[in-house]
N, C-alpha and C positions, 0 to 999 in steps of 0.2 A: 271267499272267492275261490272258484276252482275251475282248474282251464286255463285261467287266464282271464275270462269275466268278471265282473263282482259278482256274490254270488252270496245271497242272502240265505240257502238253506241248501240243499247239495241235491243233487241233479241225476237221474239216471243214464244220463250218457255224459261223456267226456267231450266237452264245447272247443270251438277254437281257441287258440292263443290270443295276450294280454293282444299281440302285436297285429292283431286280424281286426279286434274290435278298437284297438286304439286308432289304428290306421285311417277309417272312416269318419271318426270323430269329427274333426274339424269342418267338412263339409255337412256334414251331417246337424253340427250344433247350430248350424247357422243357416240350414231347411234348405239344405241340397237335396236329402234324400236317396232312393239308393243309384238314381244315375243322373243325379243333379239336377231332376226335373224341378218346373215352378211349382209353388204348393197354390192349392185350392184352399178355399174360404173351410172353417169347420163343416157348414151345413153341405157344403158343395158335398165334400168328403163321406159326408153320412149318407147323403144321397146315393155315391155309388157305390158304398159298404153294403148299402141295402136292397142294390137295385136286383131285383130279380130274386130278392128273399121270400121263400114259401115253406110249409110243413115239414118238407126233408132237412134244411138247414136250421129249420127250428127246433128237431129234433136233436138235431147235432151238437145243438149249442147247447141244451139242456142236460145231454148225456157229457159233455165237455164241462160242463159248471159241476153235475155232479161229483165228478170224475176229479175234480180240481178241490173242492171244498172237503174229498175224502182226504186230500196230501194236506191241505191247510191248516184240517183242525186242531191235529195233535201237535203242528207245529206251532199255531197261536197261542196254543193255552203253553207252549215250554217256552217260548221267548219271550212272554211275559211274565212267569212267574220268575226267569231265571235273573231279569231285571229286575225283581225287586217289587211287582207291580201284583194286581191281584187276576187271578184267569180271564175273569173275564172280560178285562180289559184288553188280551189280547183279540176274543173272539172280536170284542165290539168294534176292534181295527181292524182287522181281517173284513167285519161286513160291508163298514164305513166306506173302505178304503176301492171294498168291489164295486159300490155302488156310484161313488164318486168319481174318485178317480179313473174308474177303469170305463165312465160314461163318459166324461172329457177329456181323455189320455188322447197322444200323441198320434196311437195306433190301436185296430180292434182287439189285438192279442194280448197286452199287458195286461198282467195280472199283479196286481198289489198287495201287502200287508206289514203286519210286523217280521224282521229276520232278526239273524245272528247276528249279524253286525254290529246291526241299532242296540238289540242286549246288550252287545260289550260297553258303550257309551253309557248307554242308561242304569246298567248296574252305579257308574260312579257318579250320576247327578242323581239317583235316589237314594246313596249315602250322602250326598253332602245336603241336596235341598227338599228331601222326600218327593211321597209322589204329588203331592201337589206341583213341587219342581219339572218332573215330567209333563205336567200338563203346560206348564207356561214356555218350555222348551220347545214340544212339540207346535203349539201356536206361534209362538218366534219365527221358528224354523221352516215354519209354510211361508209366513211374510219374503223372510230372506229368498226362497226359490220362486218366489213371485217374480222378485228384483231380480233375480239371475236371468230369470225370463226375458223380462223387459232389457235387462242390458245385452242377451243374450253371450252370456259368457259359459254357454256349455261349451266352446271350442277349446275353453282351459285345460278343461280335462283331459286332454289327450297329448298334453304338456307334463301330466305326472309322470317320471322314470317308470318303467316297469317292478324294479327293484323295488321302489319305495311302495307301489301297492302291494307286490307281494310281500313286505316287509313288514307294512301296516295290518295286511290279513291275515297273519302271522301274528300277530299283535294280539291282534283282537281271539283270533282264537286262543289263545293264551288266559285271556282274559276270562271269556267264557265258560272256558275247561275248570283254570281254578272257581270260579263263581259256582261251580256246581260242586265243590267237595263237600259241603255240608249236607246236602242234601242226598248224592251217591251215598255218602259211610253214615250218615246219621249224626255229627257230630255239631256242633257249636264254635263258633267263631266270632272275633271282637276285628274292629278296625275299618276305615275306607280302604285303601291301596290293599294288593296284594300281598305285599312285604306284610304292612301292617295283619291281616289277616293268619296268614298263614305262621307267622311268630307267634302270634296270642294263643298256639295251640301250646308252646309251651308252658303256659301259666296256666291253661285249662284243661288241657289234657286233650286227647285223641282216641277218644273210648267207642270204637266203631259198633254200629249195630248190622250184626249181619242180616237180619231179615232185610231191610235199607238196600243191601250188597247183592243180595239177592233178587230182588227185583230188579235193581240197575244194572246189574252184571246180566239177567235175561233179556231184557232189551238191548243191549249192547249186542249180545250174541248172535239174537234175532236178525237185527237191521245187518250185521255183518253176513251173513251164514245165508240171510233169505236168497233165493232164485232173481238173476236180471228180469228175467221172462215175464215172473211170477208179479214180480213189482211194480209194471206196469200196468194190472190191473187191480193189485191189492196192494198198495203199500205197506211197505213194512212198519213205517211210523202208526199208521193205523191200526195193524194187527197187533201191535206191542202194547198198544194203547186198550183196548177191546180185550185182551187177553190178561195184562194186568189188572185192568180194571173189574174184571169180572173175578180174577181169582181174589182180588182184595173184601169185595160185596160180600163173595160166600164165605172166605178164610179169618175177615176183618180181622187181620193182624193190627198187632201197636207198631202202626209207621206211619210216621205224616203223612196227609195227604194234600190235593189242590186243594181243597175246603169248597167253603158255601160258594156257589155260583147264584146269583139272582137270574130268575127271568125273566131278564129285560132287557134289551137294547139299549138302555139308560146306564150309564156304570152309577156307582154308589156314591162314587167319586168323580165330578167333574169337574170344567172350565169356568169358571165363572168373572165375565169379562170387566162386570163392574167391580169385581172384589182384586184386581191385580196387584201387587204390592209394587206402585208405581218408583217407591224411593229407593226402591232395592230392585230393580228391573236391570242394571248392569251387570250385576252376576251371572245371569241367566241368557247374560250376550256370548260367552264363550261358548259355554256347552249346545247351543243353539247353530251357532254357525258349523259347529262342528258335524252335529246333526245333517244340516243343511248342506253340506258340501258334501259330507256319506251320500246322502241321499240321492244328492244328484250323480254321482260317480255311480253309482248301485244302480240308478233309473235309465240313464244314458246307456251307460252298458248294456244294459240285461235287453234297450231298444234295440241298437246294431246287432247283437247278437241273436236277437228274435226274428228282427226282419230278413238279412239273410236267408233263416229258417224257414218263415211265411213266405217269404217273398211277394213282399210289401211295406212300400213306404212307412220310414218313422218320421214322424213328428219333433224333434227335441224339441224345440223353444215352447210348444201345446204342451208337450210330457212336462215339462218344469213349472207351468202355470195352472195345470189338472193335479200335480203333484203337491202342488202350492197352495190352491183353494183348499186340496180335502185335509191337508195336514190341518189347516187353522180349522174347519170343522168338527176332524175327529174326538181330540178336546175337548169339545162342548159337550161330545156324551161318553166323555169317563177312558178315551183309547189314547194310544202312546204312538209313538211317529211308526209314520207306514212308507216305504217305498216299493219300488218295482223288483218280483224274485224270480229271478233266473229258472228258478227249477218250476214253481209253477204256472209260469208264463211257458217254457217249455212242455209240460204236462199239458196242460190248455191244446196248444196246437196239436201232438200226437194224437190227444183223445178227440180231434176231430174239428177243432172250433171254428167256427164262422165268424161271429161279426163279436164285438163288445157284450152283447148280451151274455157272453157265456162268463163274464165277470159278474152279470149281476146274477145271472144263477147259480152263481156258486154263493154268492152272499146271502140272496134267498134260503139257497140249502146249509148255511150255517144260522141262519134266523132261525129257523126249521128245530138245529141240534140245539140250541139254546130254550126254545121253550118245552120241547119233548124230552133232552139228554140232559137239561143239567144236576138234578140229583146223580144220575150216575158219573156225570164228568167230573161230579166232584168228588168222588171217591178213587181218581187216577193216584195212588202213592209218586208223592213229588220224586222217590228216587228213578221210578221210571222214566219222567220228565226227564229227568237228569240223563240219564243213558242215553235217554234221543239227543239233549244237548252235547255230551260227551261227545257221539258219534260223528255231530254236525262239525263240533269246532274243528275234528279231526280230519275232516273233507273240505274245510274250509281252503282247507291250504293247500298254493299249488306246488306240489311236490315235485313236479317233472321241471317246472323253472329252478327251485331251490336246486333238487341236483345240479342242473346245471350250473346255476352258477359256482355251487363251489368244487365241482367235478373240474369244473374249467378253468378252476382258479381266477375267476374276475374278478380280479380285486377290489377293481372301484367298486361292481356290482357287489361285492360283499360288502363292504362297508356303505352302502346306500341302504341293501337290507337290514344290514344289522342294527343300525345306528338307528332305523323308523320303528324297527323291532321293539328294541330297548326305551323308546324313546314315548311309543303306545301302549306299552305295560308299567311303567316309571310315571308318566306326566298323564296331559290331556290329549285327545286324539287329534285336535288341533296343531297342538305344539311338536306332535309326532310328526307331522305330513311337513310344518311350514320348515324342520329340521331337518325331513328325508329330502326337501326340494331345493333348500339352502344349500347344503350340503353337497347336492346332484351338479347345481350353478357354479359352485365352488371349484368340482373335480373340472368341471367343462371349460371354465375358464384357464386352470391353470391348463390343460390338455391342448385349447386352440393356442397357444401362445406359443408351440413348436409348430412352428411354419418350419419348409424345406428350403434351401437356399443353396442352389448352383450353380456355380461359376465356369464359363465356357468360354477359351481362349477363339477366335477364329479369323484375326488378324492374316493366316495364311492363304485364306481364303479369298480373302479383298485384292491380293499382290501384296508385292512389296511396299509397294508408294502408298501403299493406305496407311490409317492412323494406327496406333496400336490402339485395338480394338477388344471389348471383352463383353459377353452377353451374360444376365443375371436374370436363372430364373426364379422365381419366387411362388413357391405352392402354400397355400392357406390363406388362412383371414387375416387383415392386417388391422388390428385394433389395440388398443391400451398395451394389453400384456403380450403383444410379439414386436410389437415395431422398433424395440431398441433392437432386436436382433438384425433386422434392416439394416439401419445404420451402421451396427457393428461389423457386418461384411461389404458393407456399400464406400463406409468413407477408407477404410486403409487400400481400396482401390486408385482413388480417388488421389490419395498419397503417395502413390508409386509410381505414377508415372504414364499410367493408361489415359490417353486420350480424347476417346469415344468408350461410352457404357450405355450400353441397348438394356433396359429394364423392362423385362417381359412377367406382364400382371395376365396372363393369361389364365394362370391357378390360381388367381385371388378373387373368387367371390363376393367378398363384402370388403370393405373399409369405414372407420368411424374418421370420426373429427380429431384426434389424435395423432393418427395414424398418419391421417392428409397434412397436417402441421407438421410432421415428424419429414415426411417427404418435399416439404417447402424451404426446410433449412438443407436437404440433400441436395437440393436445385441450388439454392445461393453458396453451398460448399463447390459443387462442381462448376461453376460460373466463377470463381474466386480463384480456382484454380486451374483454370481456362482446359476443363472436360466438356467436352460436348455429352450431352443427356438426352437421349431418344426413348421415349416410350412405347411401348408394344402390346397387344391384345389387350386393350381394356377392356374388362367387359362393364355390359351397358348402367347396371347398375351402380359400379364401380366411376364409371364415367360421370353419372347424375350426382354423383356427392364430391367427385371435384368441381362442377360445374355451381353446383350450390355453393360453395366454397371458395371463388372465384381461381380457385388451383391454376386455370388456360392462363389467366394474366400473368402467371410469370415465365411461360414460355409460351414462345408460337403454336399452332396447332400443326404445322409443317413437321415440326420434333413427334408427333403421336401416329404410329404406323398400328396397322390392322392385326396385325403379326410380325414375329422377327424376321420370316423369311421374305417378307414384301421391302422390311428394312433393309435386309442386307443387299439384296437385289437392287433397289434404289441407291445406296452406299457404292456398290460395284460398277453400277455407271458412270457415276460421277468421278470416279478415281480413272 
């Protein structure tokens, strides 16, 4: 993630904030769209994607597909090898994922594939279950964003902390950085976890190959040093890819490389849905949801923040069920989870794009590099992969929030990041988010539970002959964890001698069912102790949950004034 979006591969320009795209969410999960308009039927919508489509725009889209497929490629073959998975299982997501999903996506401009992200997860379900594990993960995890669909629960997403995405993206580059030390230095490595990994260099040594360093260290250089200008019509990912690859061909140094690529659109490796290993299908419940909830975080995002961009309606609850069908498809022929990537759904729009089609021409144009390039694709030395992945994880992060937060000292906001940080490089990326959100709940709770509470004599007000009178005002929510503080400045009132007490809820927002008990034994304390209790500014909400409550029955509705000052005014007459 960088900006502030999720952000599957890094971006040539710098996107809005977490707080721009999170903000839209909730209307948006639930096909508001970008001014709350009604949505149309899918066909309606292709209808007028297409209305008035001829030669010009179809040239557009084709220079847009090409132009998208040149940033793709060298990305698909590094986030899958950096997973654990074989090249061309990334291409075959990258095509799968243009063809399908970006033909029943939410909106014409998404563009899909495999990212960094998803690498960081699937590095650790292809140590524990291989890639066969990947493929049943991958199918899992389409079903589950079906059901997200159907229950339409993207509006969740925009309930995760800021902190805790940038904590988790954090995380995850972390992950993917170290994933590629083996292959940057040339080295060997034992273990799943990081810890594990990166220990066993003790027992085995850390005997770098500089040729290895040298390639990865030129790419690294490359993607840093190139031109903004220049990158938008050569990428640097590709030039590094092209440039390695070709001094590999003529130099054939001893460095690993991506290996055999088939020419096929079939991986070598695939789903095979009668073969599922049904007794042992709970395992593959974790890492799947995990999957699944990336996914849609990464796809939603990268929507609001695209449309915007186009200006044009997104689809969520379509994007979660186009997201949903091609994951359980890709699987079938040999590819690993694909979602929506910010950078080249971005790329797509700049280089000109029109309608959906320019997803399927760029899939086209990777079909294209697979039966023509792959001899040569496969002589990319993996350390160069690695550089581009190094570069990625290192833009993954948004570094203008991290300053922030600890430039500003936000405390809670530190320990939300830290704590989803630690918690997605240590555990599973599951147990990182439900820990950054627990946690987020945790701070919030205890934080609502300091309401304000002032007390205002105005007895001199009324005259003499009025009651001794005292007004209480009450700012915050009154729920579980603030209401004894109520009480605690309500009843030693109550004890002393004051007569009339005006309780003005005019800053209280919400109340639960505690809270409204808590203020039922205040009413039978000031009746016990013959205070008169007037209530003031309810608001309406506030009202509906006394009224559920039966709260009115143990006072009149004559004691409930609009405001204090309608109260006091009414008090004044009557004295």
């Amino acid at each position: 993630m960088r900006g502030g979006c999720a952000y599957s591969d890094f971006d040539l320009e710098q996107p809005p904030r977490y707080q721009i795209c999170l903000q839209y969410m909730a209307d948006e999960a639930e096909g508001g769209g970008m001014a709350g308009k009604k949505q149309g039927t899918f066909i309606s919508d292709l209808q007028k994607e297409f209305a008035g489509y001829n030669g010009g725009k179809l040239a557009k889209d084709i220079v847009a597909g090409l132009t998208v497929a040149a940033v793709a490629l060298p990305l698909a073959l590094a986030f899958a090898v950096s997973c654990g998975a074989d090249a061309a299982s990334g291409i075959i997501t990258a095509i799968f994922s243009g063809l399908i999903i970006g033909a029943l996506g939410g909106a014409s401009f998404q563009i899909s594939g495999p990212t960094g992200t998803m690498a960081g997860v699937l590095l650790i379900v292809v140590a524990n279950h291989g890639h066969e594990g990947v493929l049943i993960v991958t199918f899992l995890a389409g079903i589950i964003r079906i059901l997200a669909g159907v229950l339409k629960v993207g509006a969740l997403v925009s309930y995760i902390p800021i902190p805790v995405v940038t904590g988790f993206t954090a995380g995850v580059a972390i992950i993917i950085a170290t994933g590629q030390i083996n292959s940057f230095f040339g080295t060997v490595s034992e273990g799943v976890t990081i810890l594990e990994r990166l220990f066993s260099y003790t027992r085995l040594g850390f005997n770098i190959d500089w040729l290895s360093v040298l390639f990865g260290g030129f790419v690294i250089a490359l993607m840093l040093l190139w031109p903004k200008k220049l990158n938008e019509r050569l990428p640097s990912t590709l030039l590094a890819l092209i440039v390695t690859m070709i001094a590999q061909i003529i130099l054939d140094l001893p460095v690993a490389e991506v290996g055999h690529i088939p020419r096929s659109i079939i991986g070598e490796q695939r789903l095979n849905l009668f073969a599922l290993p049904w007794k042992n299908l709970g395992v593959y419940i974790s890492p799947s949801i995990s999957i699944a909830a990336l996914g849609m975080v990464e796809s939603l995002l990268c929507g609001t923040y695209a449309e915007k961009m186009k200006g044009e309606k997104f689809h969520a609850t379509r994007e979660l069920y186009a997201q949903g069908i091609g994951n359980m498809i890709i699987p079938l022929f040999g590819g690993i989870p694909a979602t929506a990537a910010i950078a080249r759904t971005s790329v797509a729009i700049r280089a000109g794009q029109q309608t959906r089609l320019t997803s399927i021409f760029h899939s086209i144009a990777l079909i294209a590099s697979v039966f023509f390039l792959a001899p040569f694709l496969s002589r990319v030395p993996l350390a160069a992969l690695a550089g581009v992945l190094l570069v990625t994880a290192w833009r993954m992060n948004d570094w203008k929030s991290i300053k922030q937060i600890f430039s500003k000292r936000m405390k809670t906001s530190i320990a939300q990041f830290s704590i989803t940080l630690v918690a997605t490089v240590v555990f599973d990326l599951t147990t990182a988010i439900l820990l950054g959100i627990g946690f987020s709940i945790v701070m919030f709770v205890i934080k609502s539970n300091k309401i304000t509470i002032e007390i205002d004599p105005v007895t001199n007000r009324l005259g003499k002959k009025a009651k001794p009178t005292k007004v209480v005002y009450v700012d915050g929510a009154l729920f579980f964890g603030s209401q004894g503080k109520l009480t605690e400045s309500i009843a030693p009132l109550i004890e002393s001698g004051v007569k009339r007490i005006l309780l003005s809820l005019r800053g209280v927002p919400n109340i639960d069912h505690s809270s409204i008990t808590e203020l039922a034994e205040i009413v039978r304390l000031a009746r016990k102790k013959e205070v008169e209790l007037l209530f003031c500014g309810v608001q309406p909400r506030v009202e509906s949950m006394l009224r559920r409550l039966d709260f009115y029955s143990l006072l009149p509705e004559e004691r409930f004034y609009p405001s204090v000052v309608v109260a006091l005014e009414t008090i004044a007459k009557e004295v």
